[in-house]
NUTORTOR-554739 format. One line per field, with one value per residue (C-alpha): x, y, z; residue number from 1; residue in three letters. Coordinates in nm, 4 decimals. Layout:
# residues N
xx = X; ...;
yy = Y; ...;
zz = Z; ...;
n = NUM; ...;
res = ALA; ...;
***
This chain:
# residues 349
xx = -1.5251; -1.7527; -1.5863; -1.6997; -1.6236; -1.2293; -1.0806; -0.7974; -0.5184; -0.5486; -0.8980; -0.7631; -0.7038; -1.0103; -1.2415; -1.2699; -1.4379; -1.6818; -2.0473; -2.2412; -2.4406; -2.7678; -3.0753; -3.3373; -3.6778; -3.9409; -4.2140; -4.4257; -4.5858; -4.3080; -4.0185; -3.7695; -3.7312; -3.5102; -3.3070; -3.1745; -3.2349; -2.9172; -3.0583; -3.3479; -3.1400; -3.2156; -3.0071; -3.1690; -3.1914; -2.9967; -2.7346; -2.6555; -2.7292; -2.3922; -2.2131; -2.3095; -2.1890; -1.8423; -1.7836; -1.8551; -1.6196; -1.3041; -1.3545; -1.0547; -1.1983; -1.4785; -1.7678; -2.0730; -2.3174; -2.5641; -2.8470; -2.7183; -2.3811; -2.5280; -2.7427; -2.4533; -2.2671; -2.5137; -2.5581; -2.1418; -2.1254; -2.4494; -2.2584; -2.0042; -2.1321; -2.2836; -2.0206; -1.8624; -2.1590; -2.1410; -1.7470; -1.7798; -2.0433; -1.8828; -1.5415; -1.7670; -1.8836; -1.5935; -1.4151; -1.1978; -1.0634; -0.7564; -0.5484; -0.5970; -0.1910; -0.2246; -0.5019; -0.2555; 0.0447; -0.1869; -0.3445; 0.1048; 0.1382; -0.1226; -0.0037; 0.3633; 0.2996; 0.2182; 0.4432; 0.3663; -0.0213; -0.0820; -0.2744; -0.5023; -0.5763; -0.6422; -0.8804; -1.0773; -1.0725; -1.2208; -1.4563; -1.3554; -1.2719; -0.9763; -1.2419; -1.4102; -1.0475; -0.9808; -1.2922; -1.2804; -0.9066; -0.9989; -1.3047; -1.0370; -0.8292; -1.0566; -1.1805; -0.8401; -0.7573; -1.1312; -1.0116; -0.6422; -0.7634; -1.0693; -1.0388; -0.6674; -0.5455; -0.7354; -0.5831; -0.2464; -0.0863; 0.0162; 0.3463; 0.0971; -0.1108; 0.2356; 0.3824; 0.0543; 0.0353; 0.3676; 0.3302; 0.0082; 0.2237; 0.5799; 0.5694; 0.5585; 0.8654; 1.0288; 1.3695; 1.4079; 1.7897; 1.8814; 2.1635; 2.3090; 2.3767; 2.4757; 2.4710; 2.6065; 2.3348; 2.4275; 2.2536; 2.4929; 2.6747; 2.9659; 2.9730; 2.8989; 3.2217; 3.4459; 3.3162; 3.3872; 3.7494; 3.8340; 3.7044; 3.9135; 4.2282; 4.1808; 3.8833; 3.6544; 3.3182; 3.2101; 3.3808; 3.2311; 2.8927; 2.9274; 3.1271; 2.9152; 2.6315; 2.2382; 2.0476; 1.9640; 2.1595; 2.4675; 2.5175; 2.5692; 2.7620; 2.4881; 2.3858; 2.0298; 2.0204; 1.9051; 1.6534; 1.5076; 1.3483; 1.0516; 1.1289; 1.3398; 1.3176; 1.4158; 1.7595; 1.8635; 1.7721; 1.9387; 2.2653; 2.2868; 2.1385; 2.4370; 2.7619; 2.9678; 3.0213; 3.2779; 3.2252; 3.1465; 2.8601; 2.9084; 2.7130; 2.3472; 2.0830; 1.7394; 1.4496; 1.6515; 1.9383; 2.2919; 2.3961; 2.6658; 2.6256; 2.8181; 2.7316; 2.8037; 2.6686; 2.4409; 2.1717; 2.1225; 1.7536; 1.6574; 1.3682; 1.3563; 1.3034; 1.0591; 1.3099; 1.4074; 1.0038; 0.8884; 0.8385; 0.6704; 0.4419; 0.3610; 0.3050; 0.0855; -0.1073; -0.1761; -0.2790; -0.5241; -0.6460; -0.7127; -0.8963; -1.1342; -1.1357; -1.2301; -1.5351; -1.6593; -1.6439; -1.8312; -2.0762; -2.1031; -2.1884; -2.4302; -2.6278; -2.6030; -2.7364; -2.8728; -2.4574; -2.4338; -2.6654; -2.5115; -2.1929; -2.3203; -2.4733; -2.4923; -2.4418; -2.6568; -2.4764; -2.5345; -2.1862; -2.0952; -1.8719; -1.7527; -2.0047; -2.3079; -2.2070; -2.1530; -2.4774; -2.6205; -2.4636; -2.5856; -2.9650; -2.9215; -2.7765; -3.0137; -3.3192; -3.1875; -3.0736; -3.3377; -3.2659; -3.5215; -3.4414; -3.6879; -3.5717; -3.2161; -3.2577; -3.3733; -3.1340; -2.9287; -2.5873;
yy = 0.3533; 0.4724; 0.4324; 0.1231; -0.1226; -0.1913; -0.5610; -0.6931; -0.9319; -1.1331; -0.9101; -0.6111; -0.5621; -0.6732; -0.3651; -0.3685; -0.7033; -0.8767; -0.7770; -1.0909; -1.1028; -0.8923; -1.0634; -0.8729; -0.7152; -1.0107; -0.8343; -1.1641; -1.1745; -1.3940; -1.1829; -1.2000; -0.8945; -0.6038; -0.4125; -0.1488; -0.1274; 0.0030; 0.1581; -0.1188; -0.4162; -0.5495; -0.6624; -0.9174; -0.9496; -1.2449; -1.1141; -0.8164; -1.0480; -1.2263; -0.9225; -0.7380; -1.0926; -1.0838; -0.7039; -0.7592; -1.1139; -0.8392; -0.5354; -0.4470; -0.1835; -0.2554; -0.3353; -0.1478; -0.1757; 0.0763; 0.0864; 0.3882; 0.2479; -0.0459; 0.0894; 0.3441; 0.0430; -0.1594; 0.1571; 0.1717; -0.1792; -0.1126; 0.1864; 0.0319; -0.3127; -0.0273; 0.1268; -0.1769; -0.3386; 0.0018; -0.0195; -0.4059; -0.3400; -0.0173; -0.2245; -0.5377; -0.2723; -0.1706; -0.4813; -0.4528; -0.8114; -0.9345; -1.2768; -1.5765; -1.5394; -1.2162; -1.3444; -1.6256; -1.3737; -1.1727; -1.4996; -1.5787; -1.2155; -1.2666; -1.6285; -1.4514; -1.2775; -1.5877; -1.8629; -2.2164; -2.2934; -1.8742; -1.8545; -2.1269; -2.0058; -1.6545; -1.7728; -1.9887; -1.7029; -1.4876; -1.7890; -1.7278; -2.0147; -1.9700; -1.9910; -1.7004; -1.5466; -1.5820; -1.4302; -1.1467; -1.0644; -1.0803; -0.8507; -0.5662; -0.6268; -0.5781; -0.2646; -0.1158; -0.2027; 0.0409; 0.3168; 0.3634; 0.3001; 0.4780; 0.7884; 0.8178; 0.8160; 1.1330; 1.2982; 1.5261; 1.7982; 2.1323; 2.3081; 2.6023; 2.3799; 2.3208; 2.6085; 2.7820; 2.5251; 2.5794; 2.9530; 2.8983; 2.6685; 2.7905; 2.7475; 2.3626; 2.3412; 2.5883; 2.3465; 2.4011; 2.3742; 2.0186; 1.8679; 1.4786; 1.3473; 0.9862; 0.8839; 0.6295; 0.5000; 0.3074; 0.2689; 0.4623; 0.8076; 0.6464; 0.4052; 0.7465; 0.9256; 0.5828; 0.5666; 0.9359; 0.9300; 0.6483; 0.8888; 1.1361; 0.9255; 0.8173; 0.5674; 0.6855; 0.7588; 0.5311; 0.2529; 0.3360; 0.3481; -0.0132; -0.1973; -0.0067; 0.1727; 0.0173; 0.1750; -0.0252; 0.2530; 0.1095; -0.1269; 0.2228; 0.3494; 0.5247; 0.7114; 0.8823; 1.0525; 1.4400; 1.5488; 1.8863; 2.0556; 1.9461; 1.5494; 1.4465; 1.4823; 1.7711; 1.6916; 1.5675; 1.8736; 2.0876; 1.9192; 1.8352; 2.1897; 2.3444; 2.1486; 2.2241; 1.9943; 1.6975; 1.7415; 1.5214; 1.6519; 1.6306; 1.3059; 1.4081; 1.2876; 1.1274; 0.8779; 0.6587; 0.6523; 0.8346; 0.9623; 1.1165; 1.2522; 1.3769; 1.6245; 1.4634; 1.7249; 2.0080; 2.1604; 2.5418; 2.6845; 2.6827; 2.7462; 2.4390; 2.5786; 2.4612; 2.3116; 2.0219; 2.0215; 1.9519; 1.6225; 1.5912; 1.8461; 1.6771; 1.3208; 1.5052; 1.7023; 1.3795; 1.1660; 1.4426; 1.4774; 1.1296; 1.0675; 1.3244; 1.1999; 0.8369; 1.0490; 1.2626; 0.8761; 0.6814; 0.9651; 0.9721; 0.5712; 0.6473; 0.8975; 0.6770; 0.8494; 1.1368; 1.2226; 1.3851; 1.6686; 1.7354; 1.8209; 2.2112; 2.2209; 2.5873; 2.7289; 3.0242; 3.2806; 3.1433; 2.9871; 2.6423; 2.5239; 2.1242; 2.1920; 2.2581; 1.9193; 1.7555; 1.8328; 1.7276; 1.4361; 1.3370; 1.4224; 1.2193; 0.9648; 0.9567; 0.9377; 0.5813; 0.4282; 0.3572; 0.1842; 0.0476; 0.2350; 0.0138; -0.3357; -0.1788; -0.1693; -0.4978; -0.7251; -0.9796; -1.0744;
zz = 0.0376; 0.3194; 0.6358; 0.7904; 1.0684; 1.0538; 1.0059; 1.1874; 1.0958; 0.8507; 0.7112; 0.7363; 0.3952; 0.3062; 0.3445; -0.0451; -0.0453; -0.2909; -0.2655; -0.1031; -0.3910; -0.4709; -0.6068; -0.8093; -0.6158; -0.6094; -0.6779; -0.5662; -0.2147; -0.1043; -0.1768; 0.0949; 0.3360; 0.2003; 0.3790; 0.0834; -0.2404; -0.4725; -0.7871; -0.8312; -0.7270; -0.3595; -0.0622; 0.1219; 0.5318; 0.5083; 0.2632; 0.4660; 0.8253; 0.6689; 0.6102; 0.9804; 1.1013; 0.9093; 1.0533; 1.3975; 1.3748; 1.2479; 1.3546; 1.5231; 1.7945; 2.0647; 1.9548; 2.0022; 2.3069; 2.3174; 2.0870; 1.9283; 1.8293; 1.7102; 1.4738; 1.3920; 1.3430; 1.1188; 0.8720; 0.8699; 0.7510; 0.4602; 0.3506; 0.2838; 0.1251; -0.0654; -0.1995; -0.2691; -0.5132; -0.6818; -0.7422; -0.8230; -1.0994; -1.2870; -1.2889; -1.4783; -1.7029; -1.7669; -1.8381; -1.5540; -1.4282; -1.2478; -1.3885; -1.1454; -1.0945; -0.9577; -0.7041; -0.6197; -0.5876; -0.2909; -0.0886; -0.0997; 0.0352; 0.2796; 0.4197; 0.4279; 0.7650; 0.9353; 1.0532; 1.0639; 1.1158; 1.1988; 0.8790; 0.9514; 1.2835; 1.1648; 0.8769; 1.2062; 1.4192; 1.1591; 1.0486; 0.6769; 0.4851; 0.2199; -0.0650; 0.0651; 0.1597; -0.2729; -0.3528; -0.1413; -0.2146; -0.5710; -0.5653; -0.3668; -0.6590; -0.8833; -0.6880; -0.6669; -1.0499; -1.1499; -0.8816; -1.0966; -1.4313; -1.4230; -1.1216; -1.0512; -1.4215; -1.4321; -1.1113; -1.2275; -0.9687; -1.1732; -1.0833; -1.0286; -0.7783; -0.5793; -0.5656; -0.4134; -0.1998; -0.0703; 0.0049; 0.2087; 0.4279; 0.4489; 0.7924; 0.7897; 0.6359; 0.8827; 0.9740; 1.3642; 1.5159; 1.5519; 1.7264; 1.6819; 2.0079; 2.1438; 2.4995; 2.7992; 3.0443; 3.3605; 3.6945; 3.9296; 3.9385; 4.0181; 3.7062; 3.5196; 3.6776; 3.5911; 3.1988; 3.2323; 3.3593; 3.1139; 2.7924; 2.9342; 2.9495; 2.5793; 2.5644; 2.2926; 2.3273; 2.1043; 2.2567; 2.6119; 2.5163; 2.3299; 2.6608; 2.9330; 2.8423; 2.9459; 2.6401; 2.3596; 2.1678; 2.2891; 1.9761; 1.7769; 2.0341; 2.1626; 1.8607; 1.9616; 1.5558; 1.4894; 1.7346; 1.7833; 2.1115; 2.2642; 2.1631; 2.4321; 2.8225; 2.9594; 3.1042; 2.7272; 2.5690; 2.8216; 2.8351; 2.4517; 2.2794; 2.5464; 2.4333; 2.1818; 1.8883; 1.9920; 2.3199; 2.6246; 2.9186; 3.3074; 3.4984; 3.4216; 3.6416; 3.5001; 3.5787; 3.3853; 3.5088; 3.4879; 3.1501; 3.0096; 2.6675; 2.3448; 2.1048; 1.7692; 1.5199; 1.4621; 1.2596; 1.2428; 1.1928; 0.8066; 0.5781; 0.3507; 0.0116; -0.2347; -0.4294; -0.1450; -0.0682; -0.3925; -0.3960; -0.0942; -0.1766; -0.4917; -0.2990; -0.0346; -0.3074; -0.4740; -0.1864; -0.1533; -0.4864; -0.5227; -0.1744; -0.3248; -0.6485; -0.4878; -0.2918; -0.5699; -0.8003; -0.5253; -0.4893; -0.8903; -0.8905; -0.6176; -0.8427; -1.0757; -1.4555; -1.2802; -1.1876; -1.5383; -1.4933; -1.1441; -1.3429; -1.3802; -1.1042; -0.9990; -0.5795; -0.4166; -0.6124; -0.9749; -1.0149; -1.1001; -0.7551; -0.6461; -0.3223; -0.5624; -0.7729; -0.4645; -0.2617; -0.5991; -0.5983; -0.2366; -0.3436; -0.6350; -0.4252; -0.1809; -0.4149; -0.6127; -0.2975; -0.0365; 0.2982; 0.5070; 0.9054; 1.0875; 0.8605; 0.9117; 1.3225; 1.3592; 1.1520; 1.3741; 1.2896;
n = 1; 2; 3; 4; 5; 6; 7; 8; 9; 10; 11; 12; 13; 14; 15; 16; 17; 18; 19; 20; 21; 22; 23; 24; 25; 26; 27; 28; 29; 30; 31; 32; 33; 34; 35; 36; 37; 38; 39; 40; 41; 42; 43; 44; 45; 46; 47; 48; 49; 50; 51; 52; 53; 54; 55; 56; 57; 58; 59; 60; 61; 62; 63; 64; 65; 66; 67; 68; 69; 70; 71; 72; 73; 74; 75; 76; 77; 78; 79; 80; 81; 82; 83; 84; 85; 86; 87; 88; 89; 90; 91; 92; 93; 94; 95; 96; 97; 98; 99; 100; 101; 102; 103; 104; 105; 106; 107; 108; 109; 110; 111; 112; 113; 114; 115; 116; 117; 118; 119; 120; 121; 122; 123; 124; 125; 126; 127; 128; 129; 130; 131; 132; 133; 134; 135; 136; 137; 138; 139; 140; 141; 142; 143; 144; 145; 146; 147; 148; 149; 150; 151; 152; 153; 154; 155; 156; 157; 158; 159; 160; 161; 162; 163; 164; 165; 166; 167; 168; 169; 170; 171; 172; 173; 174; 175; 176; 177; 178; 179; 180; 181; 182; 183; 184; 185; 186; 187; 188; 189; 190; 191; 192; 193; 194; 195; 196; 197; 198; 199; 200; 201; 202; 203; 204; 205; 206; 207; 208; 209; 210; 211; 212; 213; 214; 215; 216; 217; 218; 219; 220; 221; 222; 223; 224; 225; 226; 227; 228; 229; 230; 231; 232; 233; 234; 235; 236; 237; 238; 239; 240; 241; 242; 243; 244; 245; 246; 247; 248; 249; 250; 251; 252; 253; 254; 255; 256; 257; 258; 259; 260; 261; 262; 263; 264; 265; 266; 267; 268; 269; 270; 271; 272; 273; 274; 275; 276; 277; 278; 279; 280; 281; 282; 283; 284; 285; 286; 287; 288; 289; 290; 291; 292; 293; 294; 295; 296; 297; 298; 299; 300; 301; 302; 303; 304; 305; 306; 307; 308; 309; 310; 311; 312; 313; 314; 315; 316; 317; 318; 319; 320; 321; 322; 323; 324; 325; 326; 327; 328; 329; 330; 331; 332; 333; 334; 335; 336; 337; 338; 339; 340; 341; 342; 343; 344; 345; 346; 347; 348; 349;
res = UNK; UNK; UNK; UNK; UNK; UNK; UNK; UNK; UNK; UNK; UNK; UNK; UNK; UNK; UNK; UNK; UNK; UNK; UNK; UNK; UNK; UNK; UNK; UNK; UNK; UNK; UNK; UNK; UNK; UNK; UNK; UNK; UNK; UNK; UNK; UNK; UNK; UNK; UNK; UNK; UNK; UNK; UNK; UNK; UNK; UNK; UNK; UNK; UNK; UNK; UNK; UNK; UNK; UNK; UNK; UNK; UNK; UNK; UNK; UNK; UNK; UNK; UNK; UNK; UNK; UNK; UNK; UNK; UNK; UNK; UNK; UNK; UNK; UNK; UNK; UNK; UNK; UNK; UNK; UNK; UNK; UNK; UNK; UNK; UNK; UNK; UNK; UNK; UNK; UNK; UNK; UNK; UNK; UNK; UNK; UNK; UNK; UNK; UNK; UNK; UNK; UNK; UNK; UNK; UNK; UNK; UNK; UNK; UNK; UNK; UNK; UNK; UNK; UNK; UNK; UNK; UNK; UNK; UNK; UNK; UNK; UNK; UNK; UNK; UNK; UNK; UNK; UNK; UNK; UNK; UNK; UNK; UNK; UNK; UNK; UNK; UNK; UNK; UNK; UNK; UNK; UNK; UNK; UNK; UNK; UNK; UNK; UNK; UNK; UNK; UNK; UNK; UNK; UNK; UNK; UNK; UNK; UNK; UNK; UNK; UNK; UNK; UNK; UNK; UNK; UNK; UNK; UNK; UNK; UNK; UNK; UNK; UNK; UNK; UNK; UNK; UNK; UNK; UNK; UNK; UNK; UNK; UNK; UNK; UNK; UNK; UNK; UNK; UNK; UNK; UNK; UNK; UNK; UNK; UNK; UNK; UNK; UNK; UNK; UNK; UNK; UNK; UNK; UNK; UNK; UNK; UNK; UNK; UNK; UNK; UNK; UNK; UNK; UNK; UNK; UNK; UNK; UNK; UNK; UNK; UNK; UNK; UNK; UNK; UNK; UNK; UNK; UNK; UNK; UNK; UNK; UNK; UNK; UNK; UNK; UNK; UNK; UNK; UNK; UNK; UNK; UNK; UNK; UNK; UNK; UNK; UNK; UNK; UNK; UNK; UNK; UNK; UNK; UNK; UNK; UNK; UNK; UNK; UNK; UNK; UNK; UNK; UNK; UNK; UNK; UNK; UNK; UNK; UNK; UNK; UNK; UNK; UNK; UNK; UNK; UNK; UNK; UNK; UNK; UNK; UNK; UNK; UNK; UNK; UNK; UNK; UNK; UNK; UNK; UNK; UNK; UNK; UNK; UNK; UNK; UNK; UNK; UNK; UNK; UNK; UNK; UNK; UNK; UNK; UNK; UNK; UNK; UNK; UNK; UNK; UNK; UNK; UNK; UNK; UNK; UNK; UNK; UNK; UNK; UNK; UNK; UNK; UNK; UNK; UNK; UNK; UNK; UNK; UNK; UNK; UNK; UNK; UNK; UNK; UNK; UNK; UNK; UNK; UNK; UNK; UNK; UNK; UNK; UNK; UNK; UNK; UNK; UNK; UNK;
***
């Protein structure tokens, strides 16, 4: 979907929400003000008045002030009401519904992160009654369902496709030298040199850090995992990349306190080969395929008939390219859906 306002809470997930209905173009003199119309089909003032008013109620960041942003802000929200009548229409077509069990299964989902009367309070705060909560979780389902049956099924990553991909960006997989370290944090040098003298005489390390040690670490004996340079503060990195494995540091000095540190393992510099990358290469290659396979769908719905002759659409130099289908696409895009910039600037939430 176009990138609109974001929800919070409870909404969040809703960004894929049901179209707030369209009604055809009254071609009478009393037709009601339009402020788009989406390949012949209109959406009111009022209609879209609702939806700005929805946005602005969830949108988790600050909300616009200056003329500018609002109107940025308004033609955010149409975009993607938009998109979303487009998605809602080619999944009817295509006989895409979800079972009312389903729909119960996500409202459950939703009430599960709230405790006691949370829900409730969210649903006020947002002024969305549960009704509304149903439909709109349904019509995201329903969205969803059309994206994987009828754009993702069609999205594969070759071997070909990951291996290239993989030589263009060995680098990122370039292991750096790790070290496993765990530390003891109290609030005085001389409660460092007394946990010190006791691991010396026998007490283990473990055991120190659990009885004495300030850091929240201490339940796991002060385990701080694998970290490379350039994570921790510099005092850390010194003492821990300079031990040797087993052993136990001096009293080292920080803003938070007194440490004393041992080195509990180590990781030499590697280049991760393809064969441990895989898989993340193929997830990565995916995600990425389908986020353009969602555009490249939206921008098809947008075009409406007129997508299938962008299909061979040819660039400057003769050739048939994805930017020549896409700035096709656009145009075609942009000639079936008209919005109205001066109805547009004036609508009130």
């Amino acid at each position: 979907m176009a990138q609109g306002p974001r929800s919070r809470a409870l909404v969040a997930l809703l960004c894929l929400a049901a179209s707030l209905g369209c009604r055809e173009r009254n071609r009478g003199t009393d037709r009601p003000t339009e402020v788009a119309q989406v390949n012949g089909v209109g959406i009111s003032v009022d209609q879209f008045a609702q939806e700005l008013a929805f946005a602005r109620r969830t949108s988790a960041g600050v909300l616009p002030q200056t003329d500018a942003e609002n109107l940025a802000f308004r033609r955010a929200t149409l975009e993607d009401m938009i998109d979303r009548i487009l998605v809602l229409n080619a999944a009817h077509e295509a006989g895409i519904s979800v079972s009312a069990e389903k729909v119960d299964r996500e409202m459950l989902r939703l009430q599960a992160d709230y405790h006691g009367a949370g829900f409730n309070e969210a649903l006020a705060e947002g002024q969305i009654s549960q009704q509304e909560l149903r439909e709109r979780s349904r019509a995201r389902l329903v969205a969803e369902r059309y994206f994987v049956d009828e754009v993702f099924a069609r999205v594969v990553v070759t071997d070909t496709e990951v291996e290239a991909w993989y030589r263009a960006h060995e680098a990122d997989f370039a292991q750096p030298e790790q070290v496993r370290a765990a530390q003891i944090v109290v609030k005085t040098p001389q409660d460092a040199q007394r946990i010190l003298q006791k691991i010396r005489e026998g007490m283990s390390f473990d055991e120190a850090a659990r009885r004495f040690s300030l850091s929240p670490d201490a339940k796991v004996g002060g385990d701080l995992g694998f970290f490379k340079k350039g994570v921790m503060p510099p005092a850390f990195e010194q003492t821990c990349f300079a031990l040797q494995n087993g052993k136990v540091s001096e009293v080292v000095g920080s803003e938070y306190g007194y440490h004393l540190f041992k080195l509990l393992d180590r990781k030499g510099a590697e280049q991760r080969p393809l064969a441990k990358v895989r898989g993340e290469v193929e997830k990565l290659l995916l995600q990425k395929k389908r986020e353009d396979a969602q555009k490249k769908a939206l921008a098809e719905l947008r075009a409406g008939p007129d997508a299938a002759g962008c299909k061979s659409a040819r660039g400057d130099g003769g050739i048939v390219s994805e930017d020549a289908i896409a700035a096709c696409l656009k145009k075609a895009g942009e000639a079936r859906i008209q919005i109205d910039e001066a109805v547009l600037a004036k609508v009130q939430p």
